[in-house]
N, C-alpha and C positions, 0 to 999 in steps of 0.2 A: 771410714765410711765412703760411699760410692757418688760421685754424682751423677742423681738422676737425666739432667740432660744428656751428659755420654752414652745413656742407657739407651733412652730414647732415640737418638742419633743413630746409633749402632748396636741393636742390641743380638747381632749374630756373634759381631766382635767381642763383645761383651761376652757371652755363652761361650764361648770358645775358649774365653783366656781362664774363665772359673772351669772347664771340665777337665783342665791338666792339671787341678789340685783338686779332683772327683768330686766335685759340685757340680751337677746340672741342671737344665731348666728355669733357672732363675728369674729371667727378663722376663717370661709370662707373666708370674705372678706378681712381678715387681710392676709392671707395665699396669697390669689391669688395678692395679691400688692405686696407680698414678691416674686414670683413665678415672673410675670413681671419684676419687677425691678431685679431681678437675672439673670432673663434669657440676660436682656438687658447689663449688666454687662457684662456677659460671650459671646454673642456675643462680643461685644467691645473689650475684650480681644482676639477674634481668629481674628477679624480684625487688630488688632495690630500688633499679629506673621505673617499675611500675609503681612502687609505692611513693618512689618522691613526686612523677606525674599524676598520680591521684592527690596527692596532698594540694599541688597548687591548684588543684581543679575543685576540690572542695570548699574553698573560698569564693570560687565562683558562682559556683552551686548556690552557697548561704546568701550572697548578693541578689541574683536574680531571683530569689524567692522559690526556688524550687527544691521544695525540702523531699519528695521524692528521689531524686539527684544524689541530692546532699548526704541522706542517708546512703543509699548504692555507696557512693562514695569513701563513705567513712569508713564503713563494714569493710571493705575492696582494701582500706590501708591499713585496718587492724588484722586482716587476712595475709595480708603483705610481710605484716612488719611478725607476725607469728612462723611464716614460712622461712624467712631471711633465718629467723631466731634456729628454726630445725635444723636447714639446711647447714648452717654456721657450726651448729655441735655436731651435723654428723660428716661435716668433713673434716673436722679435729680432730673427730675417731679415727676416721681414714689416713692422715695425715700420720698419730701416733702409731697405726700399725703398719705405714710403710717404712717410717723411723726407724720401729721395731725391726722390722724385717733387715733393711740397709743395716744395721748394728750387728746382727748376726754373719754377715758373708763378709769373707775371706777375702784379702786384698787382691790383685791382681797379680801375677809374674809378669816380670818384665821378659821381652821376648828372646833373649837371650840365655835364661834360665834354663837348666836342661830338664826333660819331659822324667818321668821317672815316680813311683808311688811311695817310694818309702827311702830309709838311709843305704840300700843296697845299689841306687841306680844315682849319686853324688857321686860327684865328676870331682877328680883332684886337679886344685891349679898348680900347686908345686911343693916339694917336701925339703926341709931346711934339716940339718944334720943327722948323723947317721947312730941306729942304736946303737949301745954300749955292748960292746963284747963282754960277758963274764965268765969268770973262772970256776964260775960258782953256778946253782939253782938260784937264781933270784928271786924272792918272796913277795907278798903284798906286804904294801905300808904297813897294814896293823899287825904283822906277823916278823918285822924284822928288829931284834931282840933292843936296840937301840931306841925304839917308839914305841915297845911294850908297857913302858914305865907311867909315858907321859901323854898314854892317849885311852882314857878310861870311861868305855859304853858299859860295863855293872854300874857304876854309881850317875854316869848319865840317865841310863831305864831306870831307877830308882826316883829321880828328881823327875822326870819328864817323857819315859817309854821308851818307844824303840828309835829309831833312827835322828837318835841326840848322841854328843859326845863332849865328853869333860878334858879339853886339854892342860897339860900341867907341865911345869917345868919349861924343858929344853924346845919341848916342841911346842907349848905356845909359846915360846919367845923367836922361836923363826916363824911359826904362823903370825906373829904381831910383827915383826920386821919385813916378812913380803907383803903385807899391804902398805906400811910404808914405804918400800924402794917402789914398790909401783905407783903410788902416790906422787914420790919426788919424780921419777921418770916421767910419770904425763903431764907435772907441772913444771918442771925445769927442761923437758926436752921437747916436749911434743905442744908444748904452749896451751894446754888446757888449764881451765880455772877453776881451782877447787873448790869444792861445793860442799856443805855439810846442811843435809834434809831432815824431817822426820819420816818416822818409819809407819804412822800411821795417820792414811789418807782418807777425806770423807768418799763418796762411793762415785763421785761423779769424775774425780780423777782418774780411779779403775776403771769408768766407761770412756775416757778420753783416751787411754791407752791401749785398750781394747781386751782389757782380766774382764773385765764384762759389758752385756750381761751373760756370754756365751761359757765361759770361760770361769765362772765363780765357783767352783768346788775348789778348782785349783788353788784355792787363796784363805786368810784366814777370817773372817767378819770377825768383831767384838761387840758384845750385847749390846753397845752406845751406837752402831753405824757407823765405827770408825771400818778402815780396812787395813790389816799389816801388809806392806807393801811385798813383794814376792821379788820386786829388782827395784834399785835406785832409776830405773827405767821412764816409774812411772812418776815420779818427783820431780827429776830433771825434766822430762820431757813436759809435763803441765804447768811448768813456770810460765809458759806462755800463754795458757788455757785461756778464753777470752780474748786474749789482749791482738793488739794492730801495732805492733812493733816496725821503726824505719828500716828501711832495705840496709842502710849503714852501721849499722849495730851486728850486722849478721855477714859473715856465719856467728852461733855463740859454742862454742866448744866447752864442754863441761865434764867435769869428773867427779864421783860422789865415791866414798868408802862407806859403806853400811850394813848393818845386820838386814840380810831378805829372809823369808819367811814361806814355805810350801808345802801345801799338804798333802803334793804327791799324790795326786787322786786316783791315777792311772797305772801306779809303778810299782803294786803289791809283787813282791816276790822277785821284785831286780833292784838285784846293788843291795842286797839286806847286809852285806858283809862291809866291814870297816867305815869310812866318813864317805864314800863317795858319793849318795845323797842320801842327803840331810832333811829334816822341817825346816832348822834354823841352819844358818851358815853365812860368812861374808863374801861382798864381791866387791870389786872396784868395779864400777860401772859408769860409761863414758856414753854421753849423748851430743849431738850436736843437731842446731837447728839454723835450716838456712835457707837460700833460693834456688829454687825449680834446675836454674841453668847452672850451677855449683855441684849440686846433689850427689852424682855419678864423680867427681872429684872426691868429693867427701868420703865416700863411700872408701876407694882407693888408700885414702888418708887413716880414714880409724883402723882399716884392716893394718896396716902397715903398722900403726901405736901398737898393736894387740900383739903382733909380733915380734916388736920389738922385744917386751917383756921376756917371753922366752927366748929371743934370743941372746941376748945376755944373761940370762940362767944357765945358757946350754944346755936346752933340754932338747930334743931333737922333737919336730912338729910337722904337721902335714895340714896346710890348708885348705878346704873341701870347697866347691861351688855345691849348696846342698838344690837336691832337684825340686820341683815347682810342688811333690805330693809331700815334701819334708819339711818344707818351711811354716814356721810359725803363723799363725793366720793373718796378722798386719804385713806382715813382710812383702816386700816385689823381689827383693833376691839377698841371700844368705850368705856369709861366707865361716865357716865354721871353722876354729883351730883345733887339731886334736891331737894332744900330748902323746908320748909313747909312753908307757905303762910298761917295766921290762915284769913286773909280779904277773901282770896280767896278758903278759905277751900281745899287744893288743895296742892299737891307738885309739884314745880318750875323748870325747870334748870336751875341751876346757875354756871356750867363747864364738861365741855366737855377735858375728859383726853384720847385722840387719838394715840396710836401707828399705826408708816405706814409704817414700812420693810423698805425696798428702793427706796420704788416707788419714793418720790420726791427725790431722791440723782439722779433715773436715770435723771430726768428732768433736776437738776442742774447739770449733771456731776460731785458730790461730791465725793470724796473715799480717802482709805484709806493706810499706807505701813504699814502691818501687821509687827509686831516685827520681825519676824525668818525669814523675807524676803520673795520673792515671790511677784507676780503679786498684787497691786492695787487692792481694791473691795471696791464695793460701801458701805457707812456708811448706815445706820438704826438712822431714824427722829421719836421723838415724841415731841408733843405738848399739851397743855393744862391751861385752865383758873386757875389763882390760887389765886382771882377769879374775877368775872363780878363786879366791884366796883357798879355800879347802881343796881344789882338788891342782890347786899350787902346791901345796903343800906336800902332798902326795907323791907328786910328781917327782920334788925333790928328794922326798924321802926314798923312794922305790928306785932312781936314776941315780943315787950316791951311796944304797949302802955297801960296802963289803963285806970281804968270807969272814972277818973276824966279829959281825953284828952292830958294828958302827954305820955311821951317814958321815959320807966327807960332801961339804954345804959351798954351793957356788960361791966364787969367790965375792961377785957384787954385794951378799948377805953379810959379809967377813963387816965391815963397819958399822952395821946396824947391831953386833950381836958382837960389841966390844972386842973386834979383832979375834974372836973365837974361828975355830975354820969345821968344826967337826961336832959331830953326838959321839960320844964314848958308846958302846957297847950297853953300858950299863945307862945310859939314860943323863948321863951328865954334859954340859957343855965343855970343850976344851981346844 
């Protein structure tokens, strides 16, 4: 969420930085809800000083005998104290629909973000190994004879419709081993602290994060007002919801493994082929929460964890700066990993490493007691995949198999999956 004194302060500045992610106009009508509910404020205040200087004047009244007075008087405080009463609810009103409105827009870019409407104008910062040569046509994951076995959408549509999938065998056992090596990597290497959340939030956590109120088709509700979370995003990062945590406790660096949850409101007709998205699916998701003058460090720090991963997979990667019209709407700046796909000749996303100021700190009222003392301020949130465990999975599957319909498996998977190196052709570990 925005604050309105910035708005106020500045609000060409303001217009300017929302029209590079095609929102325009906003400070008008932000301004004039602010203007309203001020004004209605400050009336209610002069009615106040009237009706408490009638009040002591009505005792005077009753003294002196002058029940003409007296009367005027009373009427004059019941008139008061009934205005105070209106004006009071209908700046509440006013209050909740500028609320309303602030909940609804898009964070800021930071000014270094490139200008751009969609994923065609994302700038790349740099690309880490080179694709695989093959000898062969290389296939999609669900098409290469080694993960035909163990990767089954007929009896997933049967339990659950369309875009579910029943893993079995070989391949969920290196699906359940890459989320563990990524687990021990961000907790043994990268010093984050593992976290284990639940997966359904009441609804005011998804407006701290910002799934809503803009944002709610995207997500699951359950007839109780629970919500299934859509990223461990929104878990981690509302640990701190309310709370005034010391400047010394932070940064907090966190990593959670959990089932998210999507209902793809927007994606009829893309990606319907094999797991690449899902309803259900796992991610490791890493958030860190911390101070204002850190943040832009931070930021530098998760991208780096998120690469790490694949780079010891050796999968070959390309990290994007995404532009100011691509970015999620909490975001101020993006930096997106996107795997090389050799089925789909094509580079993937496979994490989204987001810094967001304090936009959602305002939402949660998070903040901070800065060491040397002084006023409370709000903490600075990022978040980021580290990584999509399914579309890990993929990766691996699609960048190891060969002409014989086997997968040869990065060697760091080789201890998780008992010294095994490889999927047989036929679907077996060996």
């Amino acid at each position: 969420m925005h604050d309105i004194r910035a708005i106020r302060d500045n609000p060409a500045a303001f217009d300017a930085a929302l029209s590079r992610r095609g929102t325009t106009g906003m400070s008008s009508r932000i301004l004039a809800l602010d203007e309203a509910r001020r004004g209605m404020i400050h009336a209610a205040e002069t009615a106040q000083a009237d009706q408490n200087k009638a009040s002591k004047e009505v005792g005077a009244a009753k003294g002196r005998g002058d029940d003409a007075e007296f009367e005027r008087l009373r009427a004059l405080v019941a008139e008061k104290k009934a205005e105070i009463a209106r004006l009071t609810d209908e700046a509440k009103v006013k209050d909740q629909e500028l609320t309303d409105l602030l909940l609804t827009i898009p964070n800021l870019p930071y000014p270094d973000v490139p200008d751009g409407a969609d994923e065609h104008d994302n700038v790349e910062l740099r690309r880490v190994g080179s694709p695989r040569t093959f000898a062969f046509q290389p296939v999609e994951h669900y098409q290469i004879p080694a993960v035909q076995t163990g990767m089954d959408f007929e009896t997933a549509a049967k339990l659950s419709g369309s875009r579910f999938v029943v893993l079995k065998g070989a391949v969920a056992r290196v699906h359940r081993a890459l989320a563990q090596f990524m687990i021990d990597t961000h907790v043994d290497e990268n010093d984050l602290l593992e976290t284990i959340t639940p997966v359904l939030v009441l609804p005011e956590m998804m407006l701290g994060t910002g799934q809503l109120p803009k944002f709610g088709e995207d997500s699951y509700e359950t007839t109780n007002g629970w919500w299934l979370i859509p990223t461990a995003e929104v878990t981690l990062t509302n640990t701190v919801n309310s709370d005034t945590v010391d400047e010394d406790t932070l940064p907090r660096r966190m990593v959670a493994h959990t089932l998210c949850f999507r209902s793809e409101a927007g994606s009829a007709g893309r990606d319907t082929s094999g797991m690449l998205r899902q309803h259900q699916f796992e991610k490791v998701e890493m958030v860190t929460i911390c101070t204002p003058e850190t943040s832009e460090a931070e930021h530098a720090r998760m991208t780096a964890c998120a690469e790490m991963i694949l780079q010891k997979l050796g999968l070959p990667f390309r990290t994007m700066v995404l532009c100011a019209g691509d970015m999620g709407a909490g975001a101020r700046r993006t930096h997106d990993l996107e795997v090389w796909l050799p089925g789909q000749n094509t580079y993937r996303e496979i994490s989204s490493v987001s810094t967001c100021g304090d936009y959602q700190a305002r939402r949660m009222n998070a903040r901070f007691k800065p060491k040397g003392g002084g006023k409370p301020e709000f903490v600075h949130t990022l978040n980021g995949s580290g990584l999509a465990v399914g579309r890990t999975l993929i990766a691996v599957l699609e960048n190891g198999q060969e002409a014989d319909g086997s997968v040869t498996l990065p060697a760091v998977l080789h201890p998780y999956l008992g010294g095994k190196t490889r999927i047989t052709a036929d679907g077996a570990l060996a």
